[in-house]
C-alpha positions as CSV (number, residue, x, y, z in Angstrom):
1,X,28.3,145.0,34.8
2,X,28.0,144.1,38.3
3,X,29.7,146.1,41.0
4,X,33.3,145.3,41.8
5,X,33.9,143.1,39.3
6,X,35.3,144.0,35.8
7,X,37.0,141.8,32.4
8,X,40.9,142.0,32.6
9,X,42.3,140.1,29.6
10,X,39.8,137.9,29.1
11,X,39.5,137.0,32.8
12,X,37.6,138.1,35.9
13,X,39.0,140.4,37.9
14,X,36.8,141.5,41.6
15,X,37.9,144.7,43.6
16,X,36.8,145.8,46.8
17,X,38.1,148.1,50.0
18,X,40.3,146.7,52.3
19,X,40.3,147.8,56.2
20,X,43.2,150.6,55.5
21,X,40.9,152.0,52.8
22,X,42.9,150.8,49.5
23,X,41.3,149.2,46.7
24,X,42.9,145.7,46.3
25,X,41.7,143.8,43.2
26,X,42.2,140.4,42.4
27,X,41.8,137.6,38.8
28,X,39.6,134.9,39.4
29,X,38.9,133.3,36.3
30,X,37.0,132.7,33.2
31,X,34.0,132.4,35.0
32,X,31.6,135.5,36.4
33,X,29.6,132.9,38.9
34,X,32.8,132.1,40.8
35,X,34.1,136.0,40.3
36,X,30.9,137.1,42.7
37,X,31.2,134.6,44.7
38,X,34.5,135.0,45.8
39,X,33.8,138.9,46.1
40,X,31.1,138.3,48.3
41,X,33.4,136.2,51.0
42,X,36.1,138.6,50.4
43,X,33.6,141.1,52.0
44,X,32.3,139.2,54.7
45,X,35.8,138.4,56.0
46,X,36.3,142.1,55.8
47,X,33.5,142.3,58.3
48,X,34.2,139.4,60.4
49,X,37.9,141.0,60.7
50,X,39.8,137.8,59.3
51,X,40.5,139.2,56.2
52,X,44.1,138.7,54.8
53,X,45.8,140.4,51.8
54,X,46.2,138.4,48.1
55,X,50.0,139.1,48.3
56,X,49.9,136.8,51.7
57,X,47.7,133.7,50.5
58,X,50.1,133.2,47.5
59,X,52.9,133.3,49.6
60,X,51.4,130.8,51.5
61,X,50.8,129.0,49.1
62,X,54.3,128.4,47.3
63,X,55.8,127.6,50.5
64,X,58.1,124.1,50.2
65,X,59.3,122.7,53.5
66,X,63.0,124.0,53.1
67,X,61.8,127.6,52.4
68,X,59.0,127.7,55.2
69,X,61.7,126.6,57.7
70,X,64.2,128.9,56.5
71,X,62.1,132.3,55.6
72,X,59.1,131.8,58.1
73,X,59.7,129.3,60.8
74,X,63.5,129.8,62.1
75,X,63.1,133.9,62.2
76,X,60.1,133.8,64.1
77,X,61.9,131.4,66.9
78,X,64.6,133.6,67.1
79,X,62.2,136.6,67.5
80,X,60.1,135.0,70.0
81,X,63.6,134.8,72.1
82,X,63.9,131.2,72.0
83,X,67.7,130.2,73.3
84,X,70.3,130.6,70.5
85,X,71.5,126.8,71.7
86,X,68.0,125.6,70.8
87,X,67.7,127.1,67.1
88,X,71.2,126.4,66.3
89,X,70.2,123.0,67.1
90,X,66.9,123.1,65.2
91,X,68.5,124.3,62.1
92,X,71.8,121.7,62.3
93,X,69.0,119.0,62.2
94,X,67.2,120.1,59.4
95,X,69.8,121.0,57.3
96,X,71.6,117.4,58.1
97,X,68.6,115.2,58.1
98,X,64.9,116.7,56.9
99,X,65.6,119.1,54.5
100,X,67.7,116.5,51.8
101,X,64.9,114.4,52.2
102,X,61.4,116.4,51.8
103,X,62.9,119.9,51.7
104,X,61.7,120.0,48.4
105,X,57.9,119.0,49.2
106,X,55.1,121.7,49.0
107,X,54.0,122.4,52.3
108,X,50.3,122.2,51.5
109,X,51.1,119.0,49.7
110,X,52.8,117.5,52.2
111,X,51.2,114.3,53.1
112,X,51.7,111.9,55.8
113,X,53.6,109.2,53.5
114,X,56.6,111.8,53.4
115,X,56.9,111.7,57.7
116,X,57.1,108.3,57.2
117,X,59.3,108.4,54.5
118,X,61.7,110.5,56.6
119,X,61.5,108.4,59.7
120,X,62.9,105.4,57.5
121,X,65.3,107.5,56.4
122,X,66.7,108.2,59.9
123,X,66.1,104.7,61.1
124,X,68.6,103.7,58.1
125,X,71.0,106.5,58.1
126,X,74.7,106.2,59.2
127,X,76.3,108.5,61.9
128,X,79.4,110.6,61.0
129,X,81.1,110.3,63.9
130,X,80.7,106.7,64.3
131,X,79.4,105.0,61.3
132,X,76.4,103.2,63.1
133,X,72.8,104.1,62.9
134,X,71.4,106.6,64.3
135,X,70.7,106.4,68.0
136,X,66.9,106.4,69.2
137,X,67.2,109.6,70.9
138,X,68.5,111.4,67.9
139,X,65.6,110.4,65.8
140,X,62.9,111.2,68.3
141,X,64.8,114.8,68.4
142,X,64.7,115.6,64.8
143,X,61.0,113.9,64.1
144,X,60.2,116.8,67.4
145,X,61.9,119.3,65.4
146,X,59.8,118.5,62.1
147,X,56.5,118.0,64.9
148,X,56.9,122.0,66.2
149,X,57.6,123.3,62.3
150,X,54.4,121.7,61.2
151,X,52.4,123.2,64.6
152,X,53.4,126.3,63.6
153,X,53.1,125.9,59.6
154,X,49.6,124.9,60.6
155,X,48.9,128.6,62.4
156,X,51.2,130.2,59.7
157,X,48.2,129.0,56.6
158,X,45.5,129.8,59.5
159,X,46.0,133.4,59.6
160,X,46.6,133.6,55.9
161,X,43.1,132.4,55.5
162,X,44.0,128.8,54.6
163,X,42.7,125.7,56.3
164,X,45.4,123.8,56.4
165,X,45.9,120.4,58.8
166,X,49.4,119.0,59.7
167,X,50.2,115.6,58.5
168,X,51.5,114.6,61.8
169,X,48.3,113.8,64.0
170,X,48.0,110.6,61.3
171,X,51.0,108.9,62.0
172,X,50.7,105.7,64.2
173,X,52.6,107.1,67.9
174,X,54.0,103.6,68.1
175,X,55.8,103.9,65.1
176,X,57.1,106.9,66.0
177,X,60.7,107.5,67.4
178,X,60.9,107.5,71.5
179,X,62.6,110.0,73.6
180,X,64.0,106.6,75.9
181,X,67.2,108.2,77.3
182,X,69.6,105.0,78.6
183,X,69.9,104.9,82.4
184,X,72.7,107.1,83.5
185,X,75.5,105.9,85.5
186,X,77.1,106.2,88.6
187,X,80.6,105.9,89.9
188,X,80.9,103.4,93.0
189,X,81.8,105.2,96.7
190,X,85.5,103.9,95.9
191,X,85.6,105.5,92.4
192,X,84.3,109.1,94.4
193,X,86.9,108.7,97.0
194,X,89.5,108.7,94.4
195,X,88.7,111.3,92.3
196,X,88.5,113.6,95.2
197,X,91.7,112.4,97.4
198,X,94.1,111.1,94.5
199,X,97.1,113.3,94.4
200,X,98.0,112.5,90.6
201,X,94.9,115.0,89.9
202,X,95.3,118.5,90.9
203,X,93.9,120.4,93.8
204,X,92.0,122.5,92.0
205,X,90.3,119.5,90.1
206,X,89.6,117.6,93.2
207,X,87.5,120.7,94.4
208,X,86.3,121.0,91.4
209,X,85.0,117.2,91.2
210,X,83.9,117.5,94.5
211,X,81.8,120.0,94.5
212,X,79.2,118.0,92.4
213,X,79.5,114.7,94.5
214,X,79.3,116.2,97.4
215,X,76.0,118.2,96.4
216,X,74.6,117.2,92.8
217,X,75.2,120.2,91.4
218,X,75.5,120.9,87.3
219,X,78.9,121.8,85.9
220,X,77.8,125.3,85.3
221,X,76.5,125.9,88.7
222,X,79.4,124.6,90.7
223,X,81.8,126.5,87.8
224,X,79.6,129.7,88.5
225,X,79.5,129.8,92.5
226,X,81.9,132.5,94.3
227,X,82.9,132.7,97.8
228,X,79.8,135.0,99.1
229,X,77.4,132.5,97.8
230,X,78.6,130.3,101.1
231,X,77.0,131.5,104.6
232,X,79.0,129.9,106.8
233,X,76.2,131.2,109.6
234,X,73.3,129.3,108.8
235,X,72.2,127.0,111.4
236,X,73.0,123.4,111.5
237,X,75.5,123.4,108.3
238,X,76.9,126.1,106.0
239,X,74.7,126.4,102.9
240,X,75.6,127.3,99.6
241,X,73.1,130.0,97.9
242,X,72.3,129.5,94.5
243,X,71.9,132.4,92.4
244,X,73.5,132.1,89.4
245,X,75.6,129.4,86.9
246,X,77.6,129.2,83.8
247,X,76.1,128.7,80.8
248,X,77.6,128.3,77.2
249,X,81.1,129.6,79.3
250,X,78.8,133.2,80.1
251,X,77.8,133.9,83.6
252,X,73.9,133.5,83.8
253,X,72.5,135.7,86.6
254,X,69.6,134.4,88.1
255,X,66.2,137.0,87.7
256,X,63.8,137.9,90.4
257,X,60.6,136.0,89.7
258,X,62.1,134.3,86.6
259,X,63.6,131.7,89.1
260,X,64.0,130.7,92.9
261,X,67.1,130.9,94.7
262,X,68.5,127.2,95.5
263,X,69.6,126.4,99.2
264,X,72.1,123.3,99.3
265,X,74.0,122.2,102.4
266,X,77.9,121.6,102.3
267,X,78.6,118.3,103.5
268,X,81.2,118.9,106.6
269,X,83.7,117.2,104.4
270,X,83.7,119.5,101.3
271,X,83.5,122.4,103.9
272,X,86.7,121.1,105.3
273,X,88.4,121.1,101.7
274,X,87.0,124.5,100.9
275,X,88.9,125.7,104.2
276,X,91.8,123.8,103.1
277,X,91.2,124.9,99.4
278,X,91.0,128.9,100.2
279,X,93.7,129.4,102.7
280,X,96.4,127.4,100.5
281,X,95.3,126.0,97.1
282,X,93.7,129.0,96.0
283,X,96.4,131.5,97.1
284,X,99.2,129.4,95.3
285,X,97.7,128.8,92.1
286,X,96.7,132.5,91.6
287,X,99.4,134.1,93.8
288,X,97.0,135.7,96.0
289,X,94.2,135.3,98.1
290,X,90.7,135.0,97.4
291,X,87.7,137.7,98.1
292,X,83.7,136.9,98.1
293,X,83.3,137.7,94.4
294,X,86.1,135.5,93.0
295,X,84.8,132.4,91.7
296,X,86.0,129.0,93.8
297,X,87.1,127.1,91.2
298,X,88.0,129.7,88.3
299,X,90.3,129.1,85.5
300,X,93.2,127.3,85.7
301,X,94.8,130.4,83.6
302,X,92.3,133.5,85.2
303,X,90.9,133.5,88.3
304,X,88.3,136.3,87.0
305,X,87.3,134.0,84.7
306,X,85.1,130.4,85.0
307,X,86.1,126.7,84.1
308,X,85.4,126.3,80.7
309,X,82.9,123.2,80.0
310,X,84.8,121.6,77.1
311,X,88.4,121.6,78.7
312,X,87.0,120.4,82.4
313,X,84.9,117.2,80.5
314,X,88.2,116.6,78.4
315,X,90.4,116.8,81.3
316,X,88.0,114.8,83.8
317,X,88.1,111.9,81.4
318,X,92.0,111.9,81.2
319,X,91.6,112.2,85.0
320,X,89.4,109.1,85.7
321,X,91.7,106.9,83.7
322,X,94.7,108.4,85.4
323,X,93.3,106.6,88.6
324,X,91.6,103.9,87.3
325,X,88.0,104.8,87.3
326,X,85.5,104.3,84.5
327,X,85.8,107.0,82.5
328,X,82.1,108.3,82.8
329,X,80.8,111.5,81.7
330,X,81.1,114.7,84.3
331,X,77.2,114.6,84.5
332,X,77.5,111.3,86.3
333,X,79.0,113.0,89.7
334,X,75.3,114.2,90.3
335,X,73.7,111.3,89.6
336,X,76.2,109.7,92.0
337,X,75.3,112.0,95.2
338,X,71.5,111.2,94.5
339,X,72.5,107.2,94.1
340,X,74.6,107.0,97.3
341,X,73.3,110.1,99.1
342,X,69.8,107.4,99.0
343,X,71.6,104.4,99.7
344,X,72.6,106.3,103.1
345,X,69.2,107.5,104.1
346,X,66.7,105.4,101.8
347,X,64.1,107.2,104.6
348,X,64.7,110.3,102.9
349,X,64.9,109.9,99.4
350,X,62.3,112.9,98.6
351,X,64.2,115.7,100.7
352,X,67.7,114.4,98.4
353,X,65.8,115.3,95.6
354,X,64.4,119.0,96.9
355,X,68.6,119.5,97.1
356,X,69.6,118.8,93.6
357,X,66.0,120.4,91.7
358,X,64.3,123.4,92.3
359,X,60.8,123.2,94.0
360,X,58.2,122.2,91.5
361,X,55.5,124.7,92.8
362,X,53.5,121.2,94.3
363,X,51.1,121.9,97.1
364,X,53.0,119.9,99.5
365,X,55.6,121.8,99.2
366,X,54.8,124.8,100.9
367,X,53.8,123.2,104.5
368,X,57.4,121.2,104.9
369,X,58.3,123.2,107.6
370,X,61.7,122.0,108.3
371,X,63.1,121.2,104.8
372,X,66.4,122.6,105.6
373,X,66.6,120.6,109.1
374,X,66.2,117.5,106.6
375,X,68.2,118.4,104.0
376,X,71.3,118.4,106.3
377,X,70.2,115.3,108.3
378,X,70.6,113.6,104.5
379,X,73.8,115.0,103.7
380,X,75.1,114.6,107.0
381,X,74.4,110.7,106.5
382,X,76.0,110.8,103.3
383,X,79.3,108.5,104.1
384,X,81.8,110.1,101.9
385,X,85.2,110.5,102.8
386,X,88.5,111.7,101.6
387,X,92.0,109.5,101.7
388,X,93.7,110.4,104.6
389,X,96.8,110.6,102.2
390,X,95.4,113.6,100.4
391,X,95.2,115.7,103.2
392,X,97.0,119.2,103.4
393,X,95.9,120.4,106.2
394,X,99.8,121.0,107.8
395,X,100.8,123.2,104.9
396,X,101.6,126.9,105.2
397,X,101.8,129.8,102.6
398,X,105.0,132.0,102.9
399,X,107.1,134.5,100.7
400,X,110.9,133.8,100.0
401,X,113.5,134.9,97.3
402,X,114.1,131.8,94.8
403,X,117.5,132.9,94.4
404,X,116.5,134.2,90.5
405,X,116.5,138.1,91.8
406,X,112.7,137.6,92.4
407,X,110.6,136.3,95.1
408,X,107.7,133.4,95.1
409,X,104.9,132.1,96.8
410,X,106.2,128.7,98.7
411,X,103.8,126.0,99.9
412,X,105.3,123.6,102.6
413,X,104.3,120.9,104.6
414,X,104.3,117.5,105.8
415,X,102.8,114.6,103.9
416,X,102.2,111.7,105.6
417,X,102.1,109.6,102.2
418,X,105.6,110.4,101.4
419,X,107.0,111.3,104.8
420,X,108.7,114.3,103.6
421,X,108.5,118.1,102.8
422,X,106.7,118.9,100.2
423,X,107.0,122.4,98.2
424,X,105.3,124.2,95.2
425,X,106.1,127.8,93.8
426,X,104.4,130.2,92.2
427,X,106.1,133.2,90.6
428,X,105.0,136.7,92.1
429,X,106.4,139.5,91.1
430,X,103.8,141.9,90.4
431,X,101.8,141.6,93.6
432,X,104.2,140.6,96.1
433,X,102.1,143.7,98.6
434,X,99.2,142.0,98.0
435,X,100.4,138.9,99.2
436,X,101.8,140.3,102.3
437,X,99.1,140.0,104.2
438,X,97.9,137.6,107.0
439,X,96.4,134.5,105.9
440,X,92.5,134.8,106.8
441,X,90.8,133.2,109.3
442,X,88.7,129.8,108.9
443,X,85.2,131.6,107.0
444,X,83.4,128.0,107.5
445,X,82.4,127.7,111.0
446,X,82.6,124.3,111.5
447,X,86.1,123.7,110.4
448,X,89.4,123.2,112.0
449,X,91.3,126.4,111.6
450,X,94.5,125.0,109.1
C-alpha cells in the first residue's frame, strides 16, 4: 500500500504532517486515484505555506448567509474596531431586510439571481414607520451592507483554500440601488434672524442655534465646545479651536495625528451674544458663573454635562413652529451659513468651505498663506443680524432675599420691546459664596463691555 494513504471502512483515507508536526488524516473516497492525488496537493500546499486544516474547509463550506454574517462576519468587524454605531447598523439591516429573504442560502451557492431577488424585495417592501416604500437611500445602504459581507466572505473561502467569487461583480450597476441623497435645505436670512433673536425660545437655545449659523458647525461640535476653546487674542477675529465634539452624547477628544485641529472665526455678532451669554445667561440658568472648561451651551439640567442630541432636535422643531419657520432638520443651520455665507461673498466660496471641513490634505492647500485673513474677510461679509428686540445687553446679575428665608440670583433690565423691567430668578442656596464674586470682565476683545 502506498505511503500515506490507508482503507478506513471501505473508503480512502490520506494522512500526512502538518506544519505544527501532527498527523492530520483525511476520507476521500472510494477511489485510490483521487486519494493520491489529493495527498500530493495536500503536500505541496504544505510547502508553498497555504496549507489550511480539514476542520476549516468544512466549516467553510456549510456556511449559509445568516450564519456567516452572524458567526464570521459581524465579530470580525467588531474586532477590527469598527464604530459600535456602524455594526449596530449593519446588523439592524440584515436582520430586518437580507437575512428573511436569502439568510437561508448557502454561501458558496449563492448566485447572482438571489441579489436580485433581494433588491426587488426592497424595492417592494413597505416602511414601518410610514407605510410607503422604501426610500432610495435605504436600499442602496443595505445592498452596501450585503456588498462588504460578500468582499469579505470572498477572503474568508480564500484563506480556507477555497476559490470562491462573489456574486456581486455580475449584477448590472444600473440596476443597482443609488446612494442619491435629496438636496438639503436651508432656512431663508429671515427664518435665521428669528430663531436667534425671538424671545419665545430661550436664551440658551438661541446660543445654542446660533452657534451653527453663525459658523456651520455639527451639533456635536458646537454641544462639545468650552470656553478655553475661544482665543479672544487671535488677530483680526476671535477664533474658536476645534478639538473635540460630542458624539453618541460622549465627549470625543480629538487624537494627535488621528485628526487636525479646526480654526473657525466667530462672526462679531455671535461674539457679542457669547459676551452677552456668559456674563448673564449663563450665570442665571446655572446659578454661577462660568470657567474655561465648562461647556457653553451645557445641559439645560447640568452644566457639567453636554446638550443631548435627541432632546435639542425635538426641541428645535417645537421651536421653529413656535415662530413660524419651516420646521427643518437641525443639520440644516450649517447648510444655511455655507448657502448665505456664499451669497455674501460668491468671490470666496472655496475659503467658506476650508471653515466648515477639515483640510483634505490637497496640494494647494499648503501654499494658502493667508487662509485665516480670508476666512474672516468671509464671515465678516456674512450679513446676519440679530432683532434689536432680543437684545439684553442692559441687564445686570445681583443677589437679593426672595422674601422665602432664602436668597436668589435676580436678572434685571430694560427691554425695549416691552418697555418695562424685566426679571428672572434662580434659586441659590447652596452656593450663594460662589456667586459673590464680581461679574468678569468682557473675555472677547472686540465686544462692548455689558
Amino acid at each position: 500500500m502506498a505511503e500515506g494513504l490507508r482503507r478506513v471502512a471501505g473508503k480512502w483515507a490520506i494522512y500526512y504532517r502538518a506544519p505544527n508536526g501532527r498527523q492530520v488524516q483525511e476520507t476521500v473516497g472510494t477511489s485510490k486515484r483521487e486519494a493520491l492525488r489529493l495527498r500530493k496537493q495536500r503536500l505541496e500546499e504544505i510547502e508553498r505555506g497555504v496549507w489550511v486544516h480539514p476542520r476549516r474547509r468544512r466549516l467553510a463550506r456549510s456556511l449559509t448567509l445568516e450564519r456567516f454574517g452572524e458567526d464570521e462576519w459581524l465579530p470580525k468587524r467588531a474586532a477590527r474596531r469598527v464604530k459600535v454605531r456602524s455594526i449596530r447598523d449593519d446588523r439592524s439591516r440584515l436582520r430586518h431586510h437580507v437575512y428573511p429573504v436569502i439568510g437561508h442560502v448557502d454561501l458558496q451557492a449563492l448566485h447572482v439571481e438571489d441579489l436580485r431577488r433581494l433588491m426587488e424585495v426592497l424595492r417592494t417592501k413597505p416602511s414601518k414607520q410610514t407605510g410607503a416604500p422604501l426610500a432610495e437611500k435605504t436600499q442602496f445602504n443595505v445592498m452596501e451592507v450585503v456588498r462588504k459581507m460578500l468582499s469579505d466572505a470572498e477572503r474568508h473561502f480564500g484563506e480556507a483554500g477555497i476559490d470562491w467569487r462573489s456574486p456581486w461583480y455580475l449584477l448590472d450597476p444600473d440596476n443597482r440601488p443609488q446612494n442619491d441623497s435629496p438636496e438639503r435645505e436651508a432656512f431663508t436670512r429671515p427664518e435665521a434672524e428669528a430663531l436667534i433673536s425671538d424671545d419665545r425660545i430661550g436664551f440658551d437655545r438661541r446660543v445654542l442655534y446660533a452657534g451653527p449659523l453663525f459658523t456651520g458647525m455639527r451639533f456635536g461640535e458646537w454641544a462639545g465646545l468650552r470656553w478655553g476653546d475661544i482665543d479672544a487674542s487671535a488677530p483680526e477675529l476671535a477664533r474658536i479651536r476645534l478639538v473635540r465634539q460630542v458624539a453618541q452624547d460622549r465627549l470625543k477628544e480629538s487624537r494627535r495625528g488621528r485628526r487636525k485641529v479646526r480654526l473657525i472665526p466667530v462672526h462679531p455678532e455671535l461674539a457679542k451674544l457669547l459676551e452677552e451669554w456668559r456674563r448673564v445667561g449663563w450665570p442665571a440658568l446655572y446659578a454661577r458663573f462660568p470657567s474655561d472648561g465648562d461647556y457653553i451651551v451645557p445641559s439645560s439640567h447640568d452644566a457639567r454635562s453636554p446638550r443631548k442630541q435627541a432632546t435639542t432636535w425635538r426641541q428645535f422643531k417645537i421651536d421653529c413652529r413656535r415662530v413660524g419657520v419651516r420646521p427643518l432638520t437641525f443639520h440644516c443651520t450649517r447648510n444655511t451659513f455655507l448657502t448665505l455665507a456664499t451669497e455674501d461673498s460668491p468671490e470666496l466660496e472655496h475659503v467658506i468651505k476650508t471653515i466648515t471641513h477639515s483640510a483634505k490634505g490637497a496640494s494647494s492647500d499648503r501654499y494658502i498663506a493667508n487662509r485665516w485673513r480670508a476666512q474672516c474677510q468671509a464671515v465678516a461679509a456674512f450679513d446676519l443680524r440679530r432683532d434689536r428686540r432680543a437684545s439684553v445687553s442692559m441687564l445686570t446679575v445681583s443677589l437679593t432675599s426672595n422674601g422665602g428665608g432664602s436668597d436668589a440670583l435676580v436678572l434685571q433690565g430694560e427691554s425695549s420691546a416691552g418697555g418695562g423691567t424685566r426679571t428672572r430668578m434662580c434659586e441659590a442656596r447652596a452656593i450663594l459664596n460662589r456667586l459673590r464674586m464680581p461679574i468678569p470682565p468682557p473675555r472677547l476683545g472686540r465686544v462692548p463691555a455689558l
